[in-house]
ZATORKE-800044 format. One record per atom (N, C-alpha, C, O): residue in one letter; x, y, z; residue number from 1. Coordinates in pm, whole numbers, plus 50000, padded with zeros to 5 digits. Layout:
<sites>
SITE, a, X, Y, Z, NUM $
...
</sites>
This chain:
<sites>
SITE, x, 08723, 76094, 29854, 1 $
SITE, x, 08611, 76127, 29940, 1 $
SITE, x, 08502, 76189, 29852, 1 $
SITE, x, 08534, 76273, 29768, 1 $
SITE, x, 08391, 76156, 29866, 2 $
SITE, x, 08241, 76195, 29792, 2 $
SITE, x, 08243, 76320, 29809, 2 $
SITE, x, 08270, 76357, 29923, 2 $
SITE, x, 08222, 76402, 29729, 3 $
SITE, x, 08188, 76570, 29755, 3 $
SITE, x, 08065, 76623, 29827, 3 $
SITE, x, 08040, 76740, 29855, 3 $
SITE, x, 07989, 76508, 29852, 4 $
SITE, x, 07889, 76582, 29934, 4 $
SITE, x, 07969, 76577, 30065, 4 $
SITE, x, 07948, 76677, 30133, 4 $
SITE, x, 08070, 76472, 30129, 5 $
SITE, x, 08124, 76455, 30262, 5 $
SITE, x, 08220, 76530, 30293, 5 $
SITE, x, 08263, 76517, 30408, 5 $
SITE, x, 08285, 76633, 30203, 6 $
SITE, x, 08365, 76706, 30206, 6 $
SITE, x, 08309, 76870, 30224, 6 $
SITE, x, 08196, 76918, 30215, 6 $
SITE, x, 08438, 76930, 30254, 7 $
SITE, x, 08344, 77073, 30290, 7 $
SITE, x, 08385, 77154, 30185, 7 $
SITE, x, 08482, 77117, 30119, 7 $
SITE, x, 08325, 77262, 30155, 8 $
SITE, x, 08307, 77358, 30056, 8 $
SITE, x, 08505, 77375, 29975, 8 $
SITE, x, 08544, 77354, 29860, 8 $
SITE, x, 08577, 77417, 30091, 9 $
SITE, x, 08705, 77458, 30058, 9 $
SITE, x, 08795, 77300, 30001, 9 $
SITE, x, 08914, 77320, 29979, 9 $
SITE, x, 08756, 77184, 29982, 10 $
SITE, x, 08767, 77048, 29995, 10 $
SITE, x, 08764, 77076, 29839, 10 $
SITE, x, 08867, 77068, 29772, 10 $
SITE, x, 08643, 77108, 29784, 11 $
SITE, x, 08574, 77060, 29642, 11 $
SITE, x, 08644, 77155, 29544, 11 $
SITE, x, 08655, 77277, 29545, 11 $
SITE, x, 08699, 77038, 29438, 12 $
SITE, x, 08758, 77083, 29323, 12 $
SITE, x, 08710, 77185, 29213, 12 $
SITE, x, 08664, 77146, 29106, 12 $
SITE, x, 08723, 77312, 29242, 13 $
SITE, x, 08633, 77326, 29109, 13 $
SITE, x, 08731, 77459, 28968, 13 $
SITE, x, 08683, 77510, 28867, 13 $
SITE, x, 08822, 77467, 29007, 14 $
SITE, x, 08880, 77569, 28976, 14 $
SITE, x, 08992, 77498, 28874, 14 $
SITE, x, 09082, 77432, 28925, 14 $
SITE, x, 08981, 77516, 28688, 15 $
SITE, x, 09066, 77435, 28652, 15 $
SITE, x, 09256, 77514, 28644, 15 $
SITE, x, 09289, 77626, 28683, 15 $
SITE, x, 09318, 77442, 28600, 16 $
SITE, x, 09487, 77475, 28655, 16 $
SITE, x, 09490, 77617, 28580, 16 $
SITE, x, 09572, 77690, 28634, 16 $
SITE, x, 09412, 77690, 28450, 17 $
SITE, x, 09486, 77823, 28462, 17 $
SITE, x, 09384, 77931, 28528, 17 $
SITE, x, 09408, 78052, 28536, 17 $
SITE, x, 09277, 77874, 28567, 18 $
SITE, x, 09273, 77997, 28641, 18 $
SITE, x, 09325, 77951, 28788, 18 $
SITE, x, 09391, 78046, 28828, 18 $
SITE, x, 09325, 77891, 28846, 19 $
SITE, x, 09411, 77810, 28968, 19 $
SITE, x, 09530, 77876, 28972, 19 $
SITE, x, 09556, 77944, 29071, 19 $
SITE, x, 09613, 77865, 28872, 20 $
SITE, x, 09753, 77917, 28860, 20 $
SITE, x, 09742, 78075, 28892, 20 $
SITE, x, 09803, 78134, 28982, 20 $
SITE, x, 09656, 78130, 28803, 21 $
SITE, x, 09645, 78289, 28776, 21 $
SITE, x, 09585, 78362, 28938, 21 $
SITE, x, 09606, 78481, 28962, 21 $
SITE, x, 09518, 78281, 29027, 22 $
SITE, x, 09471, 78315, 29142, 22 $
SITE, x, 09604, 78325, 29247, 22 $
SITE, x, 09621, 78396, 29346, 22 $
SITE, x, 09674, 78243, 29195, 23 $
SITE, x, 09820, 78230, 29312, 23 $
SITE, x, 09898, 78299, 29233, 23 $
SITE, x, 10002, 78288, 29298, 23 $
SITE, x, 09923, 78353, 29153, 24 $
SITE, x, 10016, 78433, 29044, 24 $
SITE, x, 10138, 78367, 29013, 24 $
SITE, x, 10245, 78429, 29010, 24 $
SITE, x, 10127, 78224, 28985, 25 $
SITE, x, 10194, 78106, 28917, 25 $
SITE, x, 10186, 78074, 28767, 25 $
SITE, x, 10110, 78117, 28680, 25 $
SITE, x, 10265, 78004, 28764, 26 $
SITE, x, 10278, 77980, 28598, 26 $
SITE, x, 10214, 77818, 28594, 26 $
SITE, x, 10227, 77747, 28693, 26 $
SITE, x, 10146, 77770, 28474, 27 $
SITE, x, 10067, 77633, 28465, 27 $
SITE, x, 10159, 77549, 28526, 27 $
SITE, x, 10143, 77474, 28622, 27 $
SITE, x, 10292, 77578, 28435, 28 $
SITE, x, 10380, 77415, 28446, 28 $
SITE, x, 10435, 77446, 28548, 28 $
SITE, x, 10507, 77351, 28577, 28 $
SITE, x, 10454, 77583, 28677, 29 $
SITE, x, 10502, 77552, 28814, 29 $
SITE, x, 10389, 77440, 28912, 29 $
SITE, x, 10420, 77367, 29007, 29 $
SITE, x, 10274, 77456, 28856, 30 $
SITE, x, 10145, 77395, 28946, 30 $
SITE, x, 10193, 77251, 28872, 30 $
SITE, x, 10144, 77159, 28937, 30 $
SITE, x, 10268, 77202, 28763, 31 $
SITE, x, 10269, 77056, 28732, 31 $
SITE, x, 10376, 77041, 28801, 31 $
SITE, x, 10361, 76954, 28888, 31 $
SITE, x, 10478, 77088, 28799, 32 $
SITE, x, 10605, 77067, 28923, 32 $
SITE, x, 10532, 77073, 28996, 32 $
SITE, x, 10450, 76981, 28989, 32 $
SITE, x, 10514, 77149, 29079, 33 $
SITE, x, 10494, 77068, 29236, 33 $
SITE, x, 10383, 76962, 29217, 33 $
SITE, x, 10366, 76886, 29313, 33 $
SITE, x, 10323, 76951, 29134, 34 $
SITE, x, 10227, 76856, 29146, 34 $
SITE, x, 10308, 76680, 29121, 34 $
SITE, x, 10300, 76586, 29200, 34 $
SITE, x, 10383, 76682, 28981, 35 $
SITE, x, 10517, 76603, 29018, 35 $
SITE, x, 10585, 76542, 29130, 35 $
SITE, x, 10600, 76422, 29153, 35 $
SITE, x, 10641, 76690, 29225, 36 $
SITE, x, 10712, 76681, 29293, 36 $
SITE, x, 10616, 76619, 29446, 36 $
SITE, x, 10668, 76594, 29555, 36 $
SITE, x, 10496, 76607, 29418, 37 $
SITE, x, 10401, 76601, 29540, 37 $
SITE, x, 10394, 76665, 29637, 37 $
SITE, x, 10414, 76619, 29749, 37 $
SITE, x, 10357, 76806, 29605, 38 $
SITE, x, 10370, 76896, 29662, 38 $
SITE, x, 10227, 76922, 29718, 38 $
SITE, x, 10209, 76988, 29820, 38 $
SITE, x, 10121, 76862, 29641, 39 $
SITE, x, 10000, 76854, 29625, 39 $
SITE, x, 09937, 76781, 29516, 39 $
SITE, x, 10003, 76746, 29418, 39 $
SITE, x, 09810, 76757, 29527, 40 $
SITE, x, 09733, 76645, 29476, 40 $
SITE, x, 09579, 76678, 29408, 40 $
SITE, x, 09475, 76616, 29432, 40 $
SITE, x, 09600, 76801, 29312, 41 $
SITE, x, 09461, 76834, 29294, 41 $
SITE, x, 09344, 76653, 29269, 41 $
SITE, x, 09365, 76532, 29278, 41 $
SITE, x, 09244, 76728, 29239, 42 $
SITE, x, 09093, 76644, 29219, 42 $
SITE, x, 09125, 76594, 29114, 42 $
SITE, x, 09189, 76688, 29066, 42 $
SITE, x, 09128, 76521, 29045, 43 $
SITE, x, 09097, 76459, 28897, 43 $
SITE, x, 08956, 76440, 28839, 43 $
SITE, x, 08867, 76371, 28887, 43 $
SITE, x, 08951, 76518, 28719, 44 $
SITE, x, 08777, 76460, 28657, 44 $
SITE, x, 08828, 76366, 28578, 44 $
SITE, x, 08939, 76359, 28525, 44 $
SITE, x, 08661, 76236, 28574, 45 $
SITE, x, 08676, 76133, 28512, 45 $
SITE, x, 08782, 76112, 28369, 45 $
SITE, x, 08844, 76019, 28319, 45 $
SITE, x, 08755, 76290, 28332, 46 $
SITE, x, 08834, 76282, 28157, 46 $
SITE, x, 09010, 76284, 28215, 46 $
SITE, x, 09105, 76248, 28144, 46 $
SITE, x, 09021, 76328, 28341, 47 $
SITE, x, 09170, 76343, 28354, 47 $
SITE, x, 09217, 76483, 28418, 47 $
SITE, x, 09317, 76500, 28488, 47 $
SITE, x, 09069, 76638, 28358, 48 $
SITE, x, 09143, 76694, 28399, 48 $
SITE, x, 09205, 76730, 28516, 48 $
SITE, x, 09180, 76629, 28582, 48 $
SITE, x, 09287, 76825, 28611, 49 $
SITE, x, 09303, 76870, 28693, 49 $
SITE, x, 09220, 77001, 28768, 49 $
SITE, x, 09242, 77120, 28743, 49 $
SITE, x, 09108, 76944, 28878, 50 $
SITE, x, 09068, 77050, 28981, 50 $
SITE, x, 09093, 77080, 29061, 50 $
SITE, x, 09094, 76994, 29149, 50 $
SITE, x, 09132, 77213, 29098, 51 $
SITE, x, 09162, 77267, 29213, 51 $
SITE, x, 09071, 77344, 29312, 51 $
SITE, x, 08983, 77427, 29290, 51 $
SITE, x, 09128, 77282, 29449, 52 $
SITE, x, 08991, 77352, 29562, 52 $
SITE, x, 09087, 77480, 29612, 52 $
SITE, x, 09205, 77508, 29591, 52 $
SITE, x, 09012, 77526, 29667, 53 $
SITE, x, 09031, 77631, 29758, 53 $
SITE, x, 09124, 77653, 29847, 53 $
SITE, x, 09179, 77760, 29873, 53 $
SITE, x, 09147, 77505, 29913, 54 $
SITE, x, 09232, 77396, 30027, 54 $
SITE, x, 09369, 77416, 29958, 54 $
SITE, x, 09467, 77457, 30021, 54 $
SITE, x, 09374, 77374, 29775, 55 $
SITE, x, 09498, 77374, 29697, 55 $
SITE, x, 09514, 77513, 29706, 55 $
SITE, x, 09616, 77577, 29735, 55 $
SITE, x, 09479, 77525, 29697, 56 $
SITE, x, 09495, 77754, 29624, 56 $
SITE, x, 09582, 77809, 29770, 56 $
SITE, x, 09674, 77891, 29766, 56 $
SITE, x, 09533, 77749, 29886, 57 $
SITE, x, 09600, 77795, 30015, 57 $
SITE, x, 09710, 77702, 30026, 57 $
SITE, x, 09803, 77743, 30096, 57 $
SITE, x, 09723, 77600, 29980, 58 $
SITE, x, 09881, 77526, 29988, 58 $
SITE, x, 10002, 77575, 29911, 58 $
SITE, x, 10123, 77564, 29934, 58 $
SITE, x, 09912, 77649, 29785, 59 $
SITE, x, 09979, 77690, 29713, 59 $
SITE, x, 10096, 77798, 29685, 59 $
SITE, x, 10207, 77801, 29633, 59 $
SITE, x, 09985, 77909, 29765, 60 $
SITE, x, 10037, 78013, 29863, 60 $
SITE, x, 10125, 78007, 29978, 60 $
SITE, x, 10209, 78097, 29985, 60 $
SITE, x, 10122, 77907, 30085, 61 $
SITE, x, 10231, 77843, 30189, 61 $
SITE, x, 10379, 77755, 30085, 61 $
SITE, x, 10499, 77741, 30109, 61 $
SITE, x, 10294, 77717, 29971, 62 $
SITE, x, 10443, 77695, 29899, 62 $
SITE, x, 10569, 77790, 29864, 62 $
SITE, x, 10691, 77775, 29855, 62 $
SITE, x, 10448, 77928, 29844, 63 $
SITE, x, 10502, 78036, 29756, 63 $
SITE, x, 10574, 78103, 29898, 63 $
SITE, x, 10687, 78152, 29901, 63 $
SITE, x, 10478, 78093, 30013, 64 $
SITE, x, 10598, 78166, 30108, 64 $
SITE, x, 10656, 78127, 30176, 64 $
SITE, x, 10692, 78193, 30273, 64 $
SITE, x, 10706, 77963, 30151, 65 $
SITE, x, 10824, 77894, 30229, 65 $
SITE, x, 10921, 77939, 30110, 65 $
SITE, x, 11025, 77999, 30139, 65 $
SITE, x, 10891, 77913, 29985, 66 $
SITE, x, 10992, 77943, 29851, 66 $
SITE, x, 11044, 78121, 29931, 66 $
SITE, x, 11150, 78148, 29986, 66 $
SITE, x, 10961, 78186, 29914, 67 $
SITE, x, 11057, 78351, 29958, 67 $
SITE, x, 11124, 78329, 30086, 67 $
SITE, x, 11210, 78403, 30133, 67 $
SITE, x, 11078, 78222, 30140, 68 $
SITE, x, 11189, 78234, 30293, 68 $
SITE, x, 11336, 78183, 30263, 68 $
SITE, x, 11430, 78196, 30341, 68 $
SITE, x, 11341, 78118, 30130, 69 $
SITE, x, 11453, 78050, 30079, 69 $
SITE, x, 11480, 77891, 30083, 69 $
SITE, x, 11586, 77831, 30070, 69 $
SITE, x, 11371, 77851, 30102, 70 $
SITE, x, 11341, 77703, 30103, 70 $
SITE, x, 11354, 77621, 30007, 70 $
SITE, x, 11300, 77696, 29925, 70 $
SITE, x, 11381, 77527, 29943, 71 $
SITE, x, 11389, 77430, 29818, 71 $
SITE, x, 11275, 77331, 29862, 71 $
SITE, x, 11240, 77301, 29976, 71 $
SITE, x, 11215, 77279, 29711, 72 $
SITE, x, 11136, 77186, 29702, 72 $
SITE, x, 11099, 77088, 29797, 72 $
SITE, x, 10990, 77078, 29855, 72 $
SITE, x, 11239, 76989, 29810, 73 $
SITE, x, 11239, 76906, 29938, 73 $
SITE, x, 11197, 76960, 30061, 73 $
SITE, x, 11100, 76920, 30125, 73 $
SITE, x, 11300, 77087, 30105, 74 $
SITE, x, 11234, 77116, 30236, 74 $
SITE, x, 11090, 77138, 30204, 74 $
SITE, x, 11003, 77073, 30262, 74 $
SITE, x, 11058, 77239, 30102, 75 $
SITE, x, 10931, 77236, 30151, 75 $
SITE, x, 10816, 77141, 30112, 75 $
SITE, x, 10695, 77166, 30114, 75 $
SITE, x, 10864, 77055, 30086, 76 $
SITE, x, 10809, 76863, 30106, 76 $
SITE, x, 10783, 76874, 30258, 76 $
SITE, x, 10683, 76924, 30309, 76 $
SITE, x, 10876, 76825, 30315, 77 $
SITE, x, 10906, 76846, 30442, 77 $
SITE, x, 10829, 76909, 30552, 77 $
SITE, x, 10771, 76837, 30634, 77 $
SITE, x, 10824, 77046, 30561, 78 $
SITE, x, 10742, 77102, 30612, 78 $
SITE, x, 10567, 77103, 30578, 78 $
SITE, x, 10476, 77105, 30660, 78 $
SITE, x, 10560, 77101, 30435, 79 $
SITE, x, 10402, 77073, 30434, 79 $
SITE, x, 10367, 76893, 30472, 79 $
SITE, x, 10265, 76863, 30534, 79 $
SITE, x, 10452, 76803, 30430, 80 $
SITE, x, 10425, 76692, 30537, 80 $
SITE, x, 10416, 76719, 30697, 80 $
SITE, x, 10319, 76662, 30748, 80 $
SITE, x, 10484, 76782, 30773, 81 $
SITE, x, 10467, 76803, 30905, 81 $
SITE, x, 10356, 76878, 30963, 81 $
SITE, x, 10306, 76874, 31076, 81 $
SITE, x, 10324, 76969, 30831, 82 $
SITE, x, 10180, 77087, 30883, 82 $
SITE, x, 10047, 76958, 30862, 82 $
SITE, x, 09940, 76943, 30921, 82 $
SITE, x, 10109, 76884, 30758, 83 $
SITE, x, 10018, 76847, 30760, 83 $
SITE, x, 09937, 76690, 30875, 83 $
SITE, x, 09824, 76655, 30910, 83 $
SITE, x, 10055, 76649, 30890, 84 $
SITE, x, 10066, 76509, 31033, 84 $
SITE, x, 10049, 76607, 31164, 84 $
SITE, x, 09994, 76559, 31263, 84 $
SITE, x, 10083, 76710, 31167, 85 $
SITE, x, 10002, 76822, 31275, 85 $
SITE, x, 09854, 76842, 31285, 85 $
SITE, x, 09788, 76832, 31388, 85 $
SITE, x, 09808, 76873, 31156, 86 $
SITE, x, 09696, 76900, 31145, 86 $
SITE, x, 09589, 76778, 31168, 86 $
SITE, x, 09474, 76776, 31211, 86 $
SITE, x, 09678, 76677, 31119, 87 $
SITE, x, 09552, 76508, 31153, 87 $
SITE, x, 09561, 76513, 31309, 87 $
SITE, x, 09463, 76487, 31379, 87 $
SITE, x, 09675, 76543, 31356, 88 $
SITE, x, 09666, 76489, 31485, 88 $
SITE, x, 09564, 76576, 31574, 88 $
SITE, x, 09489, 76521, 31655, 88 $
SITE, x, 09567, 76735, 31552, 89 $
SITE, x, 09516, 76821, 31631, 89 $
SITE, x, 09338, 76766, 31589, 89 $
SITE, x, 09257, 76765, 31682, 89 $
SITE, x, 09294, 76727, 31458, 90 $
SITE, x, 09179, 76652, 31431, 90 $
SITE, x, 09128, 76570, 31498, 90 $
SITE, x, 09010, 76576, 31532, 90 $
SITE, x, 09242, 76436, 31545, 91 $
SITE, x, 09224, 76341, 31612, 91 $
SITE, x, 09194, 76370, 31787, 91 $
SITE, x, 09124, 76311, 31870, 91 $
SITE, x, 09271, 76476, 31795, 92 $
SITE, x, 09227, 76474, 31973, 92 $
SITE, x, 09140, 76606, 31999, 92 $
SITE, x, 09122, 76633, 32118, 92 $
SITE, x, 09082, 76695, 31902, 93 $
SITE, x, 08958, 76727, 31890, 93 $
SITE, x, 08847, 76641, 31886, 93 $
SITE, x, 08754, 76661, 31965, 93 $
SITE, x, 08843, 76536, 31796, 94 $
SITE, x, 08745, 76449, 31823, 94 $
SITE, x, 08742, 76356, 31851, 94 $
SITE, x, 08657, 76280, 31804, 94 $
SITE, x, 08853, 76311, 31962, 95 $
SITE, x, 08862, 76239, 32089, 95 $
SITE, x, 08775, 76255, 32218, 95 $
SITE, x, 08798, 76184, 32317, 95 $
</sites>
């Protein structure tokens, strides 16, 4: 999606160590889950990895399904469902 069509918390701009250092993560935990598709930062043309605002708050719901005692998969799982929640509550808002 074009960054002008996207909203502020959407746009990539934050690269992975200060990204990491804002969620109080380590680089190569943000490449695991990124691996694991946990999330999907921005890519610049050269490759690197940007992170929005949007990531920085997924990141954090990662970190506190992990203290609830959750594993990777589940919390695959659950951020797939927050997130097929969230299209839908979209969809019949602007229905």
């Amino acid at each position: 999606m074009p960054a002008e069509t996207r909203g502020d918390d959407e746009v990539g701009v934050y690269g992975i160590s200060v990204a990491a250092e804002l969620v109080g993560m380590g680089v190569q935990t943000l490449r695991v889950y990124e691996t694991r598709g946990l999330l999907a930062p921005e890519r610049t043309a050269g490759g690197t990895r940007r992170y929005s605002a949007r990531d920085l708050e997924r990141l954090r719901r990662i970190a506190a399904l992990l203290e609830l005692g959750l594993n990777l998969a589940g919390i695959g799982m659950v951020l797939e469902l927050q997130d097929e929640n969230a299209r839908l509550r979209a969809e019949k808002g602007g229905a």
